[in-house]
N, CA, C and O atoms as a Maestro MAE file, in Angstrom:
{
 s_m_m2io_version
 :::
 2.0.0
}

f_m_ct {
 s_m_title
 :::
 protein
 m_atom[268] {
  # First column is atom index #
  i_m_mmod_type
  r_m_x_coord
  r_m_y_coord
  r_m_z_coord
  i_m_residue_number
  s_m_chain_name
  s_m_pdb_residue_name
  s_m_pdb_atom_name
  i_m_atomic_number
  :::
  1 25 85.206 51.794 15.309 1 A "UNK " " N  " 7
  2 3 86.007 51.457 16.477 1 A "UNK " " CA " 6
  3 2 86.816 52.681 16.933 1 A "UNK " " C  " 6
  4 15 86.878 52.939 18.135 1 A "UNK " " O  " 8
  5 25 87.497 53.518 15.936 2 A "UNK " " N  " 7
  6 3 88.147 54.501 16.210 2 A "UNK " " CA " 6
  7 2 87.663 55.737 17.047 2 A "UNK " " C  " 6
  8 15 88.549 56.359 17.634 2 A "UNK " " O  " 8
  9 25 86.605 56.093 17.154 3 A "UNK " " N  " 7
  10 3 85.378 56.579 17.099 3 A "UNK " " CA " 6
  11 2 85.164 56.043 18.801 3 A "UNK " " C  " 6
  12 15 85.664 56.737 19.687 3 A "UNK " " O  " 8
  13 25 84.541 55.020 19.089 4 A "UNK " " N  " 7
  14 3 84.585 54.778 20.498 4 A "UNK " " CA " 6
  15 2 85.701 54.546 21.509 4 A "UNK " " C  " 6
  16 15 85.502 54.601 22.723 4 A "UNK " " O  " 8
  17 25 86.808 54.302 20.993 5 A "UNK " " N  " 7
  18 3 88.110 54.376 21.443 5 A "UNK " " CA " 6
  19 2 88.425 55.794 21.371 5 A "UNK " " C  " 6
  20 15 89.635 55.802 21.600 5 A "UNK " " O  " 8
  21 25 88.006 57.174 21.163 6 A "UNK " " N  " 7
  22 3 88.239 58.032 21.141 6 A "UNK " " CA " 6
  23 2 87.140 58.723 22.630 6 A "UNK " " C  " 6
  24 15 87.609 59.310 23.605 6 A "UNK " " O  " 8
  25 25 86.000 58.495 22.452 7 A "UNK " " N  " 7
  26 3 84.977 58.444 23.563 7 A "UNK " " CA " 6
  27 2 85.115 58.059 24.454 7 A "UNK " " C  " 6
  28 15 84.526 58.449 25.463 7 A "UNK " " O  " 8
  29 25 85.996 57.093 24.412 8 A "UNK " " N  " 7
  30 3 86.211 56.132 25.835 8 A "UNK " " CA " 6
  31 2 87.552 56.773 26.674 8 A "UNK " " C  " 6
  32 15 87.689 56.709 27.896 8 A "UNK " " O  " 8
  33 25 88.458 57.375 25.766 9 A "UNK " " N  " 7
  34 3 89.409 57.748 26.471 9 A "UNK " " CA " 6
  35 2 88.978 59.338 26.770 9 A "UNK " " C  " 6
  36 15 89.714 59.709 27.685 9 A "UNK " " O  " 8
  37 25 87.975 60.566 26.324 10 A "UNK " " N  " 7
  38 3 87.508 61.280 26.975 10 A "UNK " " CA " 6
  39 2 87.032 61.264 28.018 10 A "UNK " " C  " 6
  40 15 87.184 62.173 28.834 10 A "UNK " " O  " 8
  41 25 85.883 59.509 28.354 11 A "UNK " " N  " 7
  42 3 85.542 59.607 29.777 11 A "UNK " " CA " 6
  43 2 86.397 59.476 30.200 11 A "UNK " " C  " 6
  44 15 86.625 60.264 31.118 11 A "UNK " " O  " 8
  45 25 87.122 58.783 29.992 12 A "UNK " " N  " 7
  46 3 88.233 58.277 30.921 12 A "UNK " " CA " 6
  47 2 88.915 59.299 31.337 12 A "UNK " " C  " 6
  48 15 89.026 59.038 32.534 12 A "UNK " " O  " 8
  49 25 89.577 60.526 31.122 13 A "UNK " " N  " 7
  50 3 89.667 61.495 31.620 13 A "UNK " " CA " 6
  51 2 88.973 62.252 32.540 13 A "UNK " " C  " 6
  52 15 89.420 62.631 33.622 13 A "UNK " " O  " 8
  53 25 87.527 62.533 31.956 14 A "UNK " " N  " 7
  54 3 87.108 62.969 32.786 14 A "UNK " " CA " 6
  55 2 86.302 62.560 34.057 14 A "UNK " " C  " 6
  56 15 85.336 63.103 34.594 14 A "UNK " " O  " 8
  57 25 87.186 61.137 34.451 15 A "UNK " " N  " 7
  58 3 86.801 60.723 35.474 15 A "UNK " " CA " 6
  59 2 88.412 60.885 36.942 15 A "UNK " " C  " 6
  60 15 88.579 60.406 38.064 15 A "UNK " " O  " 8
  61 25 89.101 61.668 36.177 16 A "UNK " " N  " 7
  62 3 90.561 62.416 36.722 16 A "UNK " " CA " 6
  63 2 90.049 63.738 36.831 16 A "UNK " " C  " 6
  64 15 90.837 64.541 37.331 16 A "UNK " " O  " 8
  65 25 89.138 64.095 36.556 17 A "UNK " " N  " 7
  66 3 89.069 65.223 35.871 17 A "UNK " " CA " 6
  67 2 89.657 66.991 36.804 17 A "UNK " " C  " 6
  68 15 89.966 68.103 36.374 17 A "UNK " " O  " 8
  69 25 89.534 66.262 38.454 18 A "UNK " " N  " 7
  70 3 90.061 66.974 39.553 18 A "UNK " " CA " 6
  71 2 91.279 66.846 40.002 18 A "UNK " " C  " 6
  72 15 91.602 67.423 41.040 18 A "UNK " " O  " 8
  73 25 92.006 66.211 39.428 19 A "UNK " " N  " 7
  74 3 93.033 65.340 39.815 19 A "UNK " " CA " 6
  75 2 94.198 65.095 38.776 19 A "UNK " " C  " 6
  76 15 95.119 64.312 39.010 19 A "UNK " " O  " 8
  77 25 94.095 65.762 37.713 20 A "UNK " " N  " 7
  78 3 94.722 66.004 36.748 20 A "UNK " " CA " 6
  79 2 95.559 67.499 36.915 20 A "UNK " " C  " 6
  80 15 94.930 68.552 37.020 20 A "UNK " " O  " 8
  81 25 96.925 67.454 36.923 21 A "UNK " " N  " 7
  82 3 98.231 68.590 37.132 21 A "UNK " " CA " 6
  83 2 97.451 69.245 35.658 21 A "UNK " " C  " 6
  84 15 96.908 68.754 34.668 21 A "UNK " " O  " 8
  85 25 97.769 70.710 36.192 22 A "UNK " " N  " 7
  86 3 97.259 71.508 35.638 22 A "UNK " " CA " 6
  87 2 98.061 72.197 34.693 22 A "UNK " " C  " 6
  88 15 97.549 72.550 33.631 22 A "UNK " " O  " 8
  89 25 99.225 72.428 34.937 23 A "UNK " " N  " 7
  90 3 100.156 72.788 34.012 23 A "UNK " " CA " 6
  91 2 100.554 72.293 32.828 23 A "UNK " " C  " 6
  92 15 101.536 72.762 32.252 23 A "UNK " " O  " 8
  93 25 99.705 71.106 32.243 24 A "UNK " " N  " 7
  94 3 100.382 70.081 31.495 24 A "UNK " " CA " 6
  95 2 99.024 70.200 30.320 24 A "UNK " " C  " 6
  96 15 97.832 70.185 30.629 24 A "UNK " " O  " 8
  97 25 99.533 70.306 29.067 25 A "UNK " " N  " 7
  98 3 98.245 69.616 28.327 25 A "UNK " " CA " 6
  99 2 98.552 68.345 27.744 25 A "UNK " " C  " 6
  100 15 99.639 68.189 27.187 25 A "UNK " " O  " 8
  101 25 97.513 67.202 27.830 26 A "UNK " " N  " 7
  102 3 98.160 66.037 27.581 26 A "UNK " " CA " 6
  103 2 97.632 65.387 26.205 26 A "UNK " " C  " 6
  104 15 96.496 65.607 25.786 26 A "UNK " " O  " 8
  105 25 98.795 64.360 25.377 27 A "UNK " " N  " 7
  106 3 98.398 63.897 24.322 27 A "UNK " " CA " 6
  107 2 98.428 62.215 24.400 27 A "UNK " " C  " 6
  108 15 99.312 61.522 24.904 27 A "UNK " " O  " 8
  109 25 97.472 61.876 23.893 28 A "UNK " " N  " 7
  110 3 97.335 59.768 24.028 28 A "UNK " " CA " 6
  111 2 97.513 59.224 22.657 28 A "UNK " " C  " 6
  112 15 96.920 59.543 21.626 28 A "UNK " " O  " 8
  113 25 97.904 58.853 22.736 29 A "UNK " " N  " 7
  114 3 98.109 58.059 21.598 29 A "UNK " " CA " 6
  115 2 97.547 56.944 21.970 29 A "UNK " " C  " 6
  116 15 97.837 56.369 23.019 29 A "UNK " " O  " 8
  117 25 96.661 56.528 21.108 30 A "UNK " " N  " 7
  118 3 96.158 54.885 21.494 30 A "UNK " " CA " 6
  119 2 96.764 54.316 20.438 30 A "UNK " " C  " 6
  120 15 96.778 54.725 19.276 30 A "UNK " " O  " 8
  121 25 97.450 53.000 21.059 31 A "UNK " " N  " 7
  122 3 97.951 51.928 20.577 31 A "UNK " " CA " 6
  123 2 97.001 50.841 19.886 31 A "UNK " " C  " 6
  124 15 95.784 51.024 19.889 31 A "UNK " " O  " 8
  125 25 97.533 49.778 19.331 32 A "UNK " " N  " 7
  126 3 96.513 48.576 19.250 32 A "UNK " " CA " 6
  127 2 95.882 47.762 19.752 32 A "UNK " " C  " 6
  128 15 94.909 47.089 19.411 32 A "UNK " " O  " 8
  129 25 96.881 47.891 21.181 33 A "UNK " " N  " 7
  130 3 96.279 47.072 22.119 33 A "UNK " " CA " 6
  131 2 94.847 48.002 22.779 33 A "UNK " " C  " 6
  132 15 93.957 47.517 23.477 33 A "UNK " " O  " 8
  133 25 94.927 49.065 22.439 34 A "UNK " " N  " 7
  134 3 93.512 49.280 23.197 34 A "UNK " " CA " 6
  135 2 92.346 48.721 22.767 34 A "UNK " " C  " 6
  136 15 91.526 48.197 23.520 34 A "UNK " " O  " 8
  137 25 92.222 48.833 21.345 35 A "UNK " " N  " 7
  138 3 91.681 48.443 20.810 35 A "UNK " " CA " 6
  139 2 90.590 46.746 21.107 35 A "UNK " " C  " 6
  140 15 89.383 46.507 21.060 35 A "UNK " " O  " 8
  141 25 92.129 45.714 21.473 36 A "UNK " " N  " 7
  142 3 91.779 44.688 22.001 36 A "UNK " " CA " 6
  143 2 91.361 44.513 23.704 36 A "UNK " " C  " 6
  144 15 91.065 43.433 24.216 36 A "UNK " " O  " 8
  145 25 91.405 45.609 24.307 37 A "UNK " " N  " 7
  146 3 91.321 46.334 25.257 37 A "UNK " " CA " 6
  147 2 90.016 46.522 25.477 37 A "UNK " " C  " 6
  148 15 89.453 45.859 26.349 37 A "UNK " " O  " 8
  149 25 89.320 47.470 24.712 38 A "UNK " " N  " 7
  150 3 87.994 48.118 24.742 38 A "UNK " " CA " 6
  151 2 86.778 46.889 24.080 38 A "UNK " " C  " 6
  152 15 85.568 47.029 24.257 38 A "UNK " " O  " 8
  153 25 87.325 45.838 23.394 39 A "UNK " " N  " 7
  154 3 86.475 44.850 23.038 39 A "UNK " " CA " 6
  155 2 86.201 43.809 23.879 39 A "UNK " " C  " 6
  156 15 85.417 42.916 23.557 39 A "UNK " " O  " 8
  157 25 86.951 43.847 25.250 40 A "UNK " " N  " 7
  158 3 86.955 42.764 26.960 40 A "UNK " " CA " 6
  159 2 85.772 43.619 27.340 40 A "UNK " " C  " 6
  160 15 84.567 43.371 27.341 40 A "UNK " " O  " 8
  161 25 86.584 44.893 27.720 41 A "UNK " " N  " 7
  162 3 85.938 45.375 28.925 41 A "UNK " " CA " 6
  163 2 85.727 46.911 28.853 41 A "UNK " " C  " 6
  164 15 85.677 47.564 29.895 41 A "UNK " " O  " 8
  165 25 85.636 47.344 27.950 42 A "UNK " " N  " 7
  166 3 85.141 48.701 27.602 42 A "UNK " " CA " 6
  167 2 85.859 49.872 28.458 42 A "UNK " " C  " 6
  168 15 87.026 50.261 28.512 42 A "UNK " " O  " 8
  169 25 84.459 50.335 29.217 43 A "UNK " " N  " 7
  170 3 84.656 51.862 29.944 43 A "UNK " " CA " 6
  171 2 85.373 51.429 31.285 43 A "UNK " " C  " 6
  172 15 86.196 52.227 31.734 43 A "UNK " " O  " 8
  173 25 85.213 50.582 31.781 44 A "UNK " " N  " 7
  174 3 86.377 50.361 33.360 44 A "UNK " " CA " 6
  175 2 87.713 50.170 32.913 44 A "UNK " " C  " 6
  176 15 88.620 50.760 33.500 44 A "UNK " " O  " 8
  177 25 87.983 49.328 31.829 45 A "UNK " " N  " 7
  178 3 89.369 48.808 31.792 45 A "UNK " " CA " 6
  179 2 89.968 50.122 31.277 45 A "UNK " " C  " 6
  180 15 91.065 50.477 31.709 45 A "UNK " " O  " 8
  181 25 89.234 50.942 30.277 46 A "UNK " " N  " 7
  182 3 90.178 51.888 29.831 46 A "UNK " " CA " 6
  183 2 90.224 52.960 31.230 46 A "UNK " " C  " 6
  184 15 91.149 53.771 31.188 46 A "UNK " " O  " 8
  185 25 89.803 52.994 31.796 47 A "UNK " " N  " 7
  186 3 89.205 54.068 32.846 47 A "UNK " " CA " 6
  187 2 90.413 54.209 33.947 47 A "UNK " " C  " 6
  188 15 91.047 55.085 34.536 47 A "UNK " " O  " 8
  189 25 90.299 52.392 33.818 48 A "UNK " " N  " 7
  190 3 91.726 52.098 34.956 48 A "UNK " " CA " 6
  191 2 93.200 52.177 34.584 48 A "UNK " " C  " 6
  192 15 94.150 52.412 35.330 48 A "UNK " " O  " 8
  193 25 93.192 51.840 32.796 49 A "UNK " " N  " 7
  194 3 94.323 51.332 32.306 49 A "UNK " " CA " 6
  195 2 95.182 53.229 31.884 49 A "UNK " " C  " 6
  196 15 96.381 53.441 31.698 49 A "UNK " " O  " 8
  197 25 94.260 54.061 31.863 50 A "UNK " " N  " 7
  198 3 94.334 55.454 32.256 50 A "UNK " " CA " 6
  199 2 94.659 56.090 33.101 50 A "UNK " " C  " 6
  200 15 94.948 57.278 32.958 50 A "UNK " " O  " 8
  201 25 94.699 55.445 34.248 51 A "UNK " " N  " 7
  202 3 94.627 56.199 35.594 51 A "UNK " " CA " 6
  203 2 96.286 55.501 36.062 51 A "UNK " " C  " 6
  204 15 97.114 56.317 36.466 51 A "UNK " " O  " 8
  205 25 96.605 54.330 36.000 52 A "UNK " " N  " 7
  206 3 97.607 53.882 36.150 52 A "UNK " " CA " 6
  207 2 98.619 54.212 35.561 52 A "UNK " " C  " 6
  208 15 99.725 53.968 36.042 52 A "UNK " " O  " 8
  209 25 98.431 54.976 34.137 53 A "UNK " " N  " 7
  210 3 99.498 55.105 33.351 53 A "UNK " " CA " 6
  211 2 99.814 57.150 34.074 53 A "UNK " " C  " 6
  212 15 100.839 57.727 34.438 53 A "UNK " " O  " 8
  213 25 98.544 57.543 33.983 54 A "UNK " " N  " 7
  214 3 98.766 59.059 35.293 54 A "UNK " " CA " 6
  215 2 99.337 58.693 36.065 54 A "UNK " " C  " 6
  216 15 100.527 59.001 35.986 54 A "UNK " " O  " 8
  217 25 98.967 57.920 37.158 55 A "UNK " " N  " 7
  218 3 99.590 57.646 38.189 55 A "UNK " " CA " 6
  219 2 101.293 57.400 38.014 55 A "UNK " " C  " 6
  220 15 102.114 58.180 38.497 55 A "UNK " " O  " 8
  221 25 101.649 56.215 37.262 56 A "UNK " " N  " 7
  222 3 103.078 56.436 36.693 56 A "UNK " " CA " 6
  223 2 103.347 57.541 36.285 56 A "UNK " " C  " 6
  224 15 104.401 57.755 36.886 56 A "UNK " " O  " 8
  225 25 103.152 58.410 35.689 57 A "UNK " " N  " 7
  226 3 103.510 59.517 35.217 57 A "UNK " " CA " 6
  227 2 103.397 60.556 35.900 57 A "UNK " " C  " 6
  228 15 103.538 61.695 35.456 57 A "UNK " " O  " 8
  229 25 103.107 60.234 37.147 58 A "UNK " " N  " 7
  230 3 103.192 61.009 38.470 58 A "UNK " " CA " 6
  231 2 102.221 62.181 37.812 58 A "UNK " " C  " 6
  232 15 102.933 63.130 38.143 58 A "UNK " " O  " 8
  233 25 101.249 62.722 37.206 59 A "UNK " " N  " 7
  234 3 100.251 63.594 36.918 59 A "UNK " " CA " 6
  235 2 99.201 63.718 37.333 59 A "UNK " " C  " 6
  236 15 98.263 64.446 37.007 59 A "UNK " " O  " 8
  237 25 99.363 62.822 38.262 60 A "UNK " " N  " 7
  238 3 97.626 62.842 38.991 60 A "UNK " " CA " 6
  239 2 98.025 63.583 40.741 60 A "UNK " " C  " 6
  240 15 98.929 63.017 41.355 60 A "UNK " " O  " 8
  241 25 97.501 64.491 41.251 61 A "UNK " " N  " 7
  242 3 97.449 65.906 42.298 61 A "UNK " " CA " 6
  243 2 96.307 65.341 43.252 61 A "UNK " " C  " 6
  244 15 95.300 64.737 42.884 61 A "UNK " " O  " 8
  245 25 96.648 65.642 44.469 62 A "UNK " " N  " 7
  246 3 95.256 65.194 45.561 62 A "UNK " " CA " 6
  247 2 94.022 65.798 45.279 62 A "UNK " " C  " 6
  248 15 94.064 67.015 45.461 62 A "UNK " " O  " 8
  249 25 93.218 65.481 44.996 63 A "UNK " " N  " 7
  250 3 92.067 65.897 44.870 63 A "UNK " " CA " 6
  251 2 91.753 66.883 46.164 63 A "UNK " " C  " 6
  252 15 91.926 66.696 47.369 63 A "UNK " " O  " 8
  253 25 91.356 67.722 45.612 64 A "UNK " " N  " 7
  254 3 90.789 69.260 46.588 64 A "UNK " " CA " 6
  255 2 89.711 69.376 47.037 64 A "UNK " " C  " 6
  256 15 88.805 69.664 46.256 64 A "UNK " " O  " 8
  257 25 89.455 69.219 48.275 65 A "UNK " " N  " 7
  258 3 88.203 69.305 48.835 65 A "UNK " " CA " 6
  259 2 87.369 70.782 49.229 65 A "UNK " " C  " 6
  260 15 87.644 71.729 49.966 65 A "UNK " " O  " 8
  261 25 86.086 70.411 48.240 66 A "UNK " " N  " 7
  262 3 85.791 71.899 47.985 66 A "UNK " " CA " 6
  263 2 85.100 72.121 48.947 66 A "UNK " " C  " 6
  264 15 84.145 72.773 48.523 66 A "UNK " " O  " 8
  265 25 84.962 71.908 50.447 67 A "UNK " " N  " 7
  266 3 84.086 72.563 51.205 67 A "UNK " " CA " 6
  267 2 85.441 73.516 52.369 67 A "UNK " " C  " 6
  268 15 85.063 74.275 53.262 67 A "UNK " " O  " 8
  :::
 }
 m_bond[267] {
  # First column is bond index #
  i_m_from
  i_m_to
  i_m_order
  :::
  1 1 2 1
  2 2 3 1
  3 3 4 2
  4 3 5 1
  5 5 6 1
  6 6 7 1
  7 7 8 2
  8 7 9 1
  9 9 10 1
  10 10 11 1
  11 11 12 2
  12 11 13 1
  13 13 14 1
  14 14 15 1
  15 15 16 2
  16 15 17 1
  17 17 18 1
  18 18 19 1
  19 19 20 2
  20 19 21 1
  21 21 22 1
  22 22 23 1
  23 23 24 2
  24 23 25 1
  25 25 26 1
  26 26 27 1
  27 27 28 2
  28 27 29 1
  29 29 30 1
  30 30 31 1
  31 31 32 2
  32 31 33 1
  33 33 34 1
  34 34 35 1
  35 35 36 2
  36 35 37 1
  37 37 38 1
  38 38 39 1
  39 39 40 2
  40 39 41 1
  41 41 42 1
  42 42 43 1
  43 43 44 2
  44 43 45 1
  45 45 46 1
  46 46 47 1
  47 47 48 2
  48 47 49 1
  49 49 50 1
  50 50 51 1
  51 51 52 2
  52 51 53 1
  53 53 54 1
  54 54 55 1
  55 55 56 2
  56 55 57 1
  57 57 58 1
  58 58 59 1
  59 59 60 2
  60 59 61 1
  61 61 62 1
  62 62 63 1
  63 63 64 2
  64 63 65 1
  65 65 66 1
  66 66 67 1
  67 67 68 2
  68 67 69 1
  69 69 70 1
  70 70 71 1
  71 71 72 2
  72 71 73 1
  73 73 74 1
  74 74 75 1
  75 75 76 2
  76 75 77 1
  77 77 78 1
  78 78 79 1
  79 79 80 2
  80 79 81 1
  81 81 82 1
  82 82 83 1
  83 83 84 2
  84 83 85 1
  85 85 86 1
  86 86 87 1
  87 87 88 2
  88 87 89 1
  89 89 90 1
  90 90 91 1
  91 91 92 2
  92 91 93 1
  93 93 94 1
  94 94 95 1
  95 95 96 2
  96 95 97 1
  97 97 98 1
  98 98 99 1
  99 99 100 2
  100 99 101 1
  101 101 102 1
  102 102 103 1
  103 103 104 2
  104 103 105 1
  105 105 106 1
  106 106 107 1
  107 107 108 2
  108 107 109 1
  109 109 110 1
  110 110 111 1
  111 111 112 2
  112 111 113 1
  113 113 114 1
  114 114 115 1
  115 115 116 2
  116 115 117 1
  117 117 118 1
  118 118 119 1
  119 119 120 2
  120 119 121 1
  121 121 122 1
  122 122 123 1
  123 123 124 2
  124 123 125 1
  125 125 126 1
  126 126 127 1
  127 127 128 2
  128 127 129 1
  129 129 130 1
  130 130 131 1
  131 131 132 2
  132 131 133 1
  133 133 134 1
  134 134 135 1
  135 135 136 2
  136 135 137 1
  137 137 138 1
  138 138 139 1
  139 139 140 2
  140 139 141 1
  141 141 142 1
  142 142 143 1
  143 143 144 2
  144 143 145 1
  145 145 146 1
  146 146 147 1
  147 147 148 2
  148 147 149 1
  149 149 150 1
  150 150 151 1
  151 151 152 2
  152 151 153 1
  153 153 154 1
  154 154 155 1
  155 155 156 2
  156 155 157 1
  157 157 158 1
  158 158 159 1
  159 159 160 2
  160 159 161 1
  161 161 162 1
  162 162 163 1
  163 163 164 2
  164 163 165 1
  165 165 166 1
  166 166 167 1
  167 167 168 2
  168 167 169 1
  169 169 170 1
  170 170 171 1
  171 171 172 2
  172 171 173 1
  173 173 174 1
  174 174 175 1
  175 175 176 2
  176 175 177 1
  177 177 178 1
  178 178 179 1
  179 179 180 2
  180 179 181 1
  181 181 182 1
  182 182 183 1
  183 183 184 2
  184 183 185 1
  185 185 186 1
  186 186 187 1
  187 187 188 2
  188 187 189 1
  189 189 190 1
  190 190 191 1
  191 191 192 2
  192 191 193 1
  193 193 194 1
  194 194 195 1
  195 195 196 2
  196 195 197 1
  197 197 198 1
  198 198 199 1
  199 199 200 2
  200 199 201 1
  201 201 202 1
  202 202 203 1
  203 203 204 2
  204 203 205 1
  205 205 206 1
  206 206 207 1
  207 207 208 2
  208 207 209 1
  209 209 210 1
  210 210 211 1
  211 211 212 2
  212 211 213 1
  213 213 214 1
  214 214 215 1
  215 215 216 2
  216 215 217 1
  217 217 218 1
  218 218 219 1
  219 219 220 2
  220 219 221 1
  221 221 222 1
  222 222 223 1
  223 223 224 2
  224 223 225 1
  225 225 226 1
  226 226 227 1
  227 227 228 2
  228 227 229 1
  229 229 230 1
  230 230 231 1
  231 231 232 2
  232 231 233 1
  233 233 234 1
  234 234 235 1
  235 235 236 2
  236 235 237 1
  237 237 238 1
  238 238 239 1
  239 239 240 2
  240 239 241 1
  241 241 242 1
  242 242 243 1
  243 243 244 2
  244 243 245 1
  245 245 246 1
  246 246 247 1
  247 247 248 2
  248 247 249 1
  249 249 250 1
  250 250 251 1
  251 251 252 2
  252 251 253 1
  253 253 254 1
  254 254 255 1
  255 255 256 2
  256 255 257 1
  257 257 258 1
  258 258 259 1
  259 259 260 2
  260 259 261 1
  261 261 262 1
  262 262 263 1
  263 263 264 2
  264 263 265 1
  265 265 266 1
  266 266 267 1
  267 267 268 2
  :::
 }
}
């Protein structure tokens, strides 16, 4: 379990992956509840439950449009 809860929160990053403040290196601690988390709904819930907690944490930057 530890193991895919570790995988899951890599994608999950790197689905910010443009959009992530650059100045910052960041550390997660997964709780227990992810755990019960990743056994619902896997790769979306953590994906989202990730992005919301950036978003609170004001760390997520407009995405840059590369053309």
């Amino acid at each position: 379990m530890r193991n895919r809860i570790k995988r899951l929160l890599r994608e999950g990053f790197r689905a910010f992956e443009g959009r992530l403040a650059k100045e910052y290196d960041y550390v997660v601690i997964a709780r227990p509840q992810l755990a019960e988390l990743v056994a619902h709904d896997a790769q979306a819930a953590v994906t989202t439950a990730l992005g919301e907690l950036l978003e609170r944490a004001g760390l997520l930057v407009a995405e840059v449009d590369a053309s």
